[in-house]
C-alpha positions in Angstrom: -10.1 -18.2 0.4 -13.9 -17.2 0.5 -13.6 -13.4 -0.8 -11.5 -10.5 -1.7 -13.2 -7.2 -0.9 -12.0 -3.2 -1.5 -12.9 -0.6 0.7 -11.9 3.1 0.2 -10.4 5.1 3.1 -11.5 8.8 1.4 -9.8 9.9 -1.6 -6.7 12.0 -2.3 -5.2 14.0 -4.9 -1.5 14.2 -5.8 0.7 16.1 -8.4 0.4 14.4 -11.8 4.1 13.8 -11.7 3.7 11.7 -8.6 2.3 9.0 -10.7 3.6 9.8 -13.7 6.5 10.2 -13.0 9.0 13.4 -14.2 12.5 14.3 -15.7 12.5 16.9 -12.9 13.9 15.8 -9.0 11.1 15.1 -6.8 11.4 18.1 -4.5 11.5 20.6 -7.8 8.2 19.0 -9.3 7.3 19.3 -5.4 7.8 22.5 -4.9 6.6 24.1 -8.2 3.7 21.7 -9.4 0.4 23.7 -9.8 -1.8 20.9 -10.7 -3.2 18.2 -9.0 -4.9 14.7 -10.1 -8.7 13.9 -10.1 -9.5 12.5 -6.7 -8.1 9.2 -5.9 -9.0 6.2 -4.1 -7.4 5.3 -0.6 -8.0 1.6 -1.3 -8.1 -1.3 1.9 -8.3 -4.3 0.6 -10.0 -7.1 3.1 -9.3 -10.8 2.6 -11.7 -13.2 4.0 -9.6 -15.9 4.4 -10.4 -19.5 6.4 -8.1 -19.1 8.6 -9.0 -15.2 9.6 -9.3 -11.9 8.3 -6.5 -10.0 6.9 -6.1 -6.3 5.6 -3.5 -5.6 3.5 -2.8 -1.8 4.3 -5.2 0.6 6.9 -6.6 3.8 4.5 -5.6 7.2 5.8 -6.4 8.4 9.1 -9.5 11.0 9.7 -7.3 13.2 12.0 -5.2 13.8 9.1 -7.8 16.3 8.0 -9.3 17.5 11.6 -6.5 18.1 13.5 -4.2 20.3 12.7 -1.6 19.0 14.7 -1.5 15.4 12.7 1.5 16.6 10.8 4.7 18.1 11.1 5.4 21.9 11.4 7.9 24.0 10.1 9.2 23.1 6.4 8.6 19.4 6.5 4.6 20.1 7.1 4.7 22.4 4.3 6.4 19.7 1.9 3.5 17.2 3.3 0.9 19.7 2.3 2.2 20.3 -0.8 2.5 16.0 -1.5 -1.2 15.8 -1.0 -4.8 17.0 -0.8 -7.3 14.2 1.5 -10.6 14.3 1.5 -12.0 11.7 4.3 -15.5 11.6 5.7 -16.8 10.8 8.9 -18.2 7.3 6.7 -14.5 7.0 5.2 -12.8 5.6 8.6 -11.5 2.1 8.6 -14.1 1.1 11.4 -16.8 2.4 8.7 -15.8 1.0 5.8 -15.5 -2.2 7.5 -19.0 -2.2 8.8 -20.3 -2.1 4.9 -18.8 -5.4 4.7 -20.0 -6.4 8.4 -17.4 -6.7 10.1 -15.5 -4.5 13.2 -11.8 -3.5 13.5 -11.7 -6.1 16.2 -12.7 -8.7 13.5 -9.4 -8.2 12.1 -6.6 -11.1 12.5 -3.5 -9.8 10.3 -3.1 -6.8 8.9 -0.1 -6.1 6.2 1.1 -3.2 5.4 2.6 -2.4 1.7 5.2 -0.2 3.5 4.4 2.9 6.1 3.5 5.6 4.4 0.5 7.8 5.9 -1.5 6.5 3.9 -1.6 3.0 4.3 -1.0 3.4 7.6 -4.0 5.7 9.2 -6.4 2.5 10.6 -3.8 1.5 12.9 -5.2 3.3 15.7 -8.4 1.1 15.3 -6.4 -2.2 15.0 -5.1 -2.4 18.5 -6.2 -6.5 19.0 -4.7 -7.2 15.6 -1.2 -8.9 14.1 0.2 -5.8 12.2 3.1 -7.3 9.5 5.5 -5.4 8.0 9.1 -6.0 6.3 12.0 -5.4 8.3 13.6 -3.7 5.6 10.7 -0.7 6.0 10.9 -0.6 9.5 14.1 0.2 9.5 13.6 3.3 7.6 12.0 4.6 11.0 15.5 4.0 13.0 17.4 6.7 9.9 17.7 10.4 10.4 15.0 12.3 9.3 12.6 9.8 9.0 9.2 12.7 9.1 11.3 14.5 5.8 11.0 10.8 3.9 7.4 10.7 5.0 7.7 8.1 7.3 5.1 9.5 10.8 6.8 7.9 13.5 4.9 9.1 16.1 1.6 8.0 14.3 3.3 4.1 13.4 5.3 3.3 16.6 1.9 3.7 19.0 1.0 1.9 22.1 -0.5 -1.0 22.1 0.4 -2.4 19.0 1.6 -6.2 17.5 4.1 -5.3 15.5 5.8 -8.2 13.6 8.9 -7.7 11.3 9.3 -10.2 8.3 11.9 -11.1 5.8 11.2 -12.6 2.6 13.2 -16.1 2.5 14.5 -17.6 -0.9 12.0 -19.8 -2.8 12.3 -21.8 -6.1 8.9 -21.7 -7.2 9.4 -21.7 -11.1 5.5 -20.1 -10.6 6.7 -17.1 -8.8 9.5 -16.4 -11.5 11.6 -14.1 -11.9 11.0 -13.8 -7.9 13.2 -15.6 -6.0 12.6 -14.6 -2.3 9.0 -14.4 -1.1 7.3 -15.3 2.0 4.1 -17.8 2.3 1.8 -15.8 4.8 -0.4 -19.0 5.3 1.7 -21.5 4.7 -0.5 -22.7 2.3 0.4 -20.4 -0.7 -2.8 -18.9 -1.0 -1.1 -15.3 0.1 2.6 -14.7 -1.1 4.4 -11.5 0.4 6.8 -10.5 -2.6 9.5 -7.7 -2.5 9.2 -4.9 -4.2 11.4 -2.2 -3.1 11.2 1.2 -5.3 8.7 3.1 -3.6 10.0 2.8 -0.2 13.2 0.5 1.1 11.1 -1.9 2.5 7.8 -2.0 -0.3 6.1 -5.5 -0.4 3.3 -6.7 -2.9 1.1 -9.4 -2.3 -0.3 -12.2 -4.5 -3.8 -13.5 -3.9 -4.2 -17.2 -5.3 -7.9 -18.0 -5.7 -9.2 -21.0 -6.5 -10.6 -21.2 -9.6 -10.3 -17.4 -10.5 -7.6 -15.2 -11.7 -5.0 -14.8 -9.1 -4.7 -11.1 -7.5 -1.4 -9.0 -7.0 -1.7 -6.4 -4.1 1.0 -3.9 -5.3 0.5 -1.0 -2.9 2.5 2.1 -4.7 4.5 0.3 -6.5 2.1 1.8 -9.2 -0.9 4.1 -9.2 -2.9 2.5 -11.8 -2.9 -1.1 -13.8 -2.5 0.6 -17.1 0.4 2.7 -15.8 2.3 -0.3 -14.8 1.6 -2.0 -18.2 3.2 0.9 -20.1 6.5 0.4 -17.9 6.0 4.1 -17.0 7.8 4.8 -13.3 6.1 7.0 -10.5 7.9 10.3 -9.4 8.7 9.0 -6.1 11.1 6.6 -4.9 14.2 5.3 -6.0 13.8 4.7 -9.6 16.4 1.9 -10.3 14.9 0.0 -7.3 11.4 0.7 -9.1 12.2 -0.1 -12.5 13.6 -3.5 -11.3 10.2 -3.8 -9.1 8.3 -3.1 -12.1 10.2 -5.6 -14.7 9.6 -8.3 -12.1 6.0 -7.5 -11.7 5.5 -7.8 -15.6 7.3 -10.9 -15.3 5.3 -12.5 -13.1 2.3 -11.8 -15.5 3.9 -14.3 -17.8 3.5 -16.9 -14.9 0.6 -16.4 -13.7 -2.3 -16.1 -16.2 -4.9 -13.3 -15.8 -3.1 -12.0 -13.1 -5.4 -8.9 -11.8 -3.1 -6.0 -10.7 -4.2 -3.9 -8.1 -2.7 -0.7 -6.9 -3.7 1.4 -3.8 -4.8 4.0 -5.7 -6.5 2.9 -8.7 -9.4 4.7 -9.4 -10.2 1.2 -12.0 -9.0 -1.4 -8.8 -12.8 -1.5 -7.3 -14.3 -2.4 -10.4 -11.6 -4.6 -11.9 -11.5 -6.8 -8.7 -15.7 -6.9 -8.9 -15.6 -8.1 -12.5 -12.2 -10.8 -11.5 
């Protein structure tokens, strides 16, 4: 492992009950919110690795705020405007923010996605030459009716030209990855450990970062939107919450086995400078 980088995709802000979760049903808290959060980060996070360069998630694509025809008309646009508010630069596209740490989209080996949400999945139309990985569990979301209405872009994730790979995590007895007991060794040399955690979406993953001689890193995509959320057990306002609850518990868990363990969630306004000082 010779670094861990984070890159920001543009910001976004979201209803405060989206990650703080609500009494209220999603789509009434949807509907009737009035507020919205500070700006938020689109995080990428870019692991130079010896044996390539891997992403784990893609940002949010430009388009997404310069054409108007990126999302869905009719009812299930309105419900996507009302989700969100993106504000993305020319200097916020993945080919950009890549270049601050010199490197190109075609530079790319692997990239992982947490699960397929628009915003984790807007670099893909830059990653044409690369090995995109995702559970098979989450891409089978996109085969269910009404995938658009569970925020799921098919027509921006399904694109020519892609590698698409579907993975399952297998069962593993590491006492060190406790109380996990599927997960799936990217490398094969443990260094980068694809763990389950379904809540958000069916098909969520999280991924630990085992550096030598520093604090290991867990990639948690929306699983959370901040480090100090998770820590208070407090759930997100969307996604299934048993499945999250469950997600979370483990997560906490795993803090027990693995000492200093760095949380990092996409959108943690706190990620870029608690990675920095890891």
């Amino acid at each position: 492992m010779k670094a861990v980088s984070v890159v920001s995709t543009g910001t976004v802000r979201i209803r405060p009950e989206h990650p703080y979760g609500s009494r209220k049903p999603m789509y009434w808290w949807l509907l009737t919110s009035r507020q919205w959060t500070p700006p938020r980060p689109i995080n990428v996070y870019v692991i130079e690795h010896t044996r390539g360069l891997v992403l784990f998630d893609t940002g949010q694509n430009r388009a997404s705020v310069t054409d108007e025809r990126y999302f869905p008309g009719g009812l299930t646009g309105y419900l996507y405007d009302r989700l969100a508010r993106f504000d993305i630069g020319e200097q916020d596209t993945l080919t950009a923010q890549l270049a601050t740490l010199g490197y190109a989209p075609s530079d790319v080996d692997t990239a992982i996605l947490s699960h397929l949400h628009q915003d984790h999945i807007g670099g893909l139309p830059e990653l044409t030459g690369t090995e995109l990985l995702v559970s098979a569990a989450e891409w089978a979301e996109l085969s269910r009716p009404g995938p658009e209405q569970r925020g799921f872009l098919r027509g921006h994730i399904q694109l020519p030209g892609l590698k698409w790979h579907q993975i399952s995590p297998e069962p593993t007895r590491d006492p060190a990855l406790a109380p996990f007991t599927e997960s799936l060794d990217v490398m094969g040399d443990g260094s980068l450990v694809l763990l389950p955690t379904p809540g958000h979406t069916a098909g969520s993953m999280s991924l630990l970062v085992r550096r030598t001689g520093r604090p290991p890193l867990l990639l948690t995509g929306d699983l959370t939107y901040g480090a100090d959320i998770l820590q208070r057990g407090q759930l997100p306002g969307v996604g299934r919450r048993r499945q999250l609850s469950q997600s979370t518990r483990q997560v906490l868990a795993l803090e027990d086995q693995q000492p200093g363990l760095v949380v990092l969630p996409a959108h943690d306004p706190t990620a870029a400078q608690r990675l920095l000082d890891s």
